[in-house]
N, C-alpha and C positions, 0 to 999 in steps of 0.2 A: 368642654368636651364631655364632664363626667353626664349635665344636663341632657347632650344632644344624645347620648347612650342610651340615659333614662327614657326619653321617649320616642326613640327606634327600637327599642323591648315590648313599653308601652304599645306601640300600633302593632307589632305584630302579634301580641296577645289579643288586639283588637280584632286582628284578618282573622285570626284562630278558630276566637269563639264565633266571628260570621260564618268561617268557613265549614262551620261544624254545623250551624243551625243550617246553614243551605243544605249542607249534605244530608239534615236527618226531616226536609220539608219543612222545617217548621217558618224559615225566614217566607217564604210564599204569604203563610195566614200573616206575616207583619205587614207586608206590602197590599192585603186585600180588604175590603170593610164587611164582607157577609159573615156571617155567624155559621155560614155550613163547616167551615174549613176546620181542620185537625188542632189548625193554635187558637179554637176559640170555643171548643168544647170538649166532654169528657170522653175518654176512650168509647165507654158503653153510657148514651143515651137514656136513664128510663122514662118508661112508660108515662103519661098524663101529664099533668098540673108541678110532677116535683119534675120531671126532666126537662120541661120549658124551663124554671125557676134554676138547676141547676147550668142549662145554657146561656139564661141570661144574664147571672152573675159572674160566670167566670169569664163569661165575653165580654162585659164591664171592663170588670177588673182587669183583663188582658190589654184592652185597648189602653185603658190609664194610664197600665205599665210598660208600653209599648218600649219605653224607652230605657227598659232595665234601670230604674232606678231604684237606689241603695236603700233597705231599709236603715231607719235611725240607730245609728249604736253612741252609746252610752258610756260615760265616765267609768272608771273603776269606782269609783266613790259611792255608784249608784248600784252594785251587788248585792244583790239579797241575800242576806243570812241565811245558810239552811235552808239552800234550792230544793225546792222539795223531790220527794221520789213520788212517781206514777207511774199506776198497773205496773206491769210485772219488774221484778228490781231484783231477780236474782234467778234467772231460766232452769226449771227444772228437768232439765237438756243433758243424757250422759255425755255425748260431746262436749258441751260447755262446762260441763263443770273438773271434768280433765283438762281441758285448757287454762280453766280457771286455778287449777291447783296448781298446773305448772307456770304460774304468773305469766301467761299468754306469749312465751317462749315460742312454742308449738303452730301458735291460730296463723292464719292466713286467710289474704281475700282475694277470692280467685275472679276475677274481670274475663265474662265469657259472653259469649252469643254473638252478635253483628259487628263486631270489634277484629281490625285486621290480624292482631296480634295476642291474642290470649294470653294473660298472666296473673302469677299466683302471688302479690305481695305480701311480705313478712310485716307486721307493726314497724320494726327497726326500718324498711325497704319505705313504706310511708311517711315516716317520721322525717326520713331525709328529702322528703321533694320539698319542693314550694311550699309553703307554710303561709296559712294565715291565722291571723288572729284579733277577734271582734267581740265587743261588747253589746248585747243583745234582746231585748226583752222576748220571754217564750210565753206565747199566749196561751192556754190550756180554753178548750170547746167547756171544759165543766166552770168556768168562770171565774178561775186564779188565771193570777202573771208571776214571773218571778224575773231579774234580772241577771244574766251570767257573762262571764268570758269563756268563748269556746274557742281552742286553737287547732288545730287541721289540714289538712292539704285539699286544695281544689277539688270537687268531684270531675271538672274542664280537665284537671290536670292526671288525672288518673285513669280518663279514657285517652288522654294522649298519649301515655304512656303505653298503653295498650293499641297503639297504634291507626287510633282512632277508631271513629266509627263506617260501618257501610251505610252506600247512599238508602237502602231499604229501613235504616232502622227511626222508628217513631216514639220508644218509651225505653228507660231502665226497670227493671224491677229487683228488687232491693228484697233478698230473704234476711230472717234474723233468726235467731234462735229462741225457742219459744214455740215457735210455730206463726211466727209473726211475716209478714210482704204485704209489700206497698211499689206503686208503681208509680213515676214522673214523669214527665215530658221533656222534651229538651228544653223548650225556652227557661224551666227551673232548673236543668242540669245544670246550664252555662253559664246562670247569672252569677257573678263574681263573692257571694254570701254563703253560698251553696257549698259546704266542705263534709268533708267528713272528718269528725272532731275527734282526736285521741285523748287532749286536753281539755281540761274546766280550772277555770279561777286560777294560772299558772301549775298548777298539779296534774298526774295525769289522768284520765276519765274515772269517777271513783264507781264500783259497782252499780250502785243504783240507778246513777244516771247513762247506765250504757258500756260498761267496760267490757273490751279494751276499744270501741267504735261505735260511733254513732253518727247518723245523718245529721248535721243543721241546715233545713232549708226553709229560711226566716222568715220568709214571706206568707207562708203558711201557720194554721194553729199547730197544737201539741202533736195532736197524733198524727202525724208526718214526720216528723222527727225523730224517727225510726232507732231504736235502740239496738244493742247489742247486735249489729253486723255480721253476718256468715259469709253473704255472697251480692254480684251485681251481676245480672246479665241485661246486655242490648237484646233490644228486640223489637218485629215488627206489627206484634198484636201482641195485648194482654189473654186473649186466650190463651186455658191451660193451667194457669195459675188461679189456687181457689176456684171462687165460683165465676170466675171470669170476666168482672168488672175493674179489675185493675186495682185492688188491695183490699187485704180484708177486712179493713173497716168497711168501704164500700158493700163489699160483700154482707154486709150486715144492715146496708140504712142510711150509714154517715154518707154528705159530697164525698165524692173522687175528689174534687177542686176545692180545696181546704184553704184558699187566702185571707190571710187576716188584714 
């Protein structure tokens, strides 16, 4: 009985995360093979020689991973000593660092825009969903790796909590503080690696690596991995945000489509 439980939970986490890509277009680019479609390039296009080069990699890679499959995770045994810290490890943000003294008592992550139900979750309010926890390597674009445990609640499960998404919405975009946002698609919202991590190495996020939140979405290099969390809004263009390529890396040069 407890087995046949187990995977009557199972499938309908299965219907969930379909029912979620249907509703945000993205399942359409699964079932199509052209390169025009939303699930097989970057919100914003550019111009020449890098915007073919950036469509034709991410539509690679999308096709490969058609099938949501799990990035490799890793023994504890296999933890790198002294994960290191990159760019910014401590926001020079008067909000954050009141949050920060009051040992993030205070902070909350407000889940708005396309989403039926808007909400403001506490640390404590995340800390009690669904939890996962995986061992990881994170690629850095500057040419380190390091190896960690990250523990977190679904990003799947915190737009459900929110009551899901509307049939119009195409991208989250993810503010931090700093002055830092970045933006993803659903097919990376949904995939089951995708969390937002409180925890590292059974402790819980230590400053430099993002306290009190951070993105992990594995399948990507470093800089998508988006630290020190403020806020998430659905939405159905990245215009508006920055310079309106869809995060501020982009905004400056780097892929929008960061798969490692």
């Amino acid at each position: 009985m407890k087995k046949k439980s187990r995977n009557k939970v199972a499938e309908q986490s299965k219907l969930t995360r379909r029912q979620l890509m249907t509703r945000a277009g993205a399942l359409g680019g699964l079932l199509l093979t052209g390169c025009d479609t939303q699930f097989y390039k970057p919100p914003v296009v550019r111009d020449g020689l890098m915007g073919v080069a950036d469509t034709l990699t991410m539509a690679s890679q999308r096709m490969l991973m058609s099938n949501q499959q799990l990035v490799q995770e890793h023994d504890v045994s296999e933890i790198t000593p002294n994960f290191p810290v990159w760019n910014q490890s401590d926001p020079d943000d008067e909000e954050y660092q009141r949050l920060k003294a009051g040992n993030y008592e205070e902070w909350r992550l407000p889940v708005s825009g396309l989403v039926n139900n808007p909400i403001s979750l506490s640390l404590e309010e995340l800390k009690r969903m669904p939890s996962r926890t995986q061992t990881t390597m994170h690629i850095c674009e500057q040419g380190w790796s390091a190896i960690a445990q990250w523990t977190g609640a679904p990003l799947l499960s915190v737009l459900q909590a929110a009551g899901g998404i509307q049939p119009e919405a195409k991208y989250i975009m993810i503010d931090a503080y700093g002055g830092w946002y970045e933006g993803y698609d659903m097919f990376d919202v949904v995939h089951p690696q995708t969390i937002l991590a409180y925890g590292m190495n059974g402790k819980d996020l230590p400053l430099g690596n993002g306290a009190p939140l951070r993105l992990r979405v594995e399948r990507h290099c470093g800089y998508k991995q988006l630290k020190f969390i403020k806020s998430i809004q659905v939405v159905s263009s990245v215009e508006g945000f920055g310079r309106g390529t869809g995060g501020l890396n982009s905004d400056f040069g780097f892929h929008w489509y960061a798969g490692a």
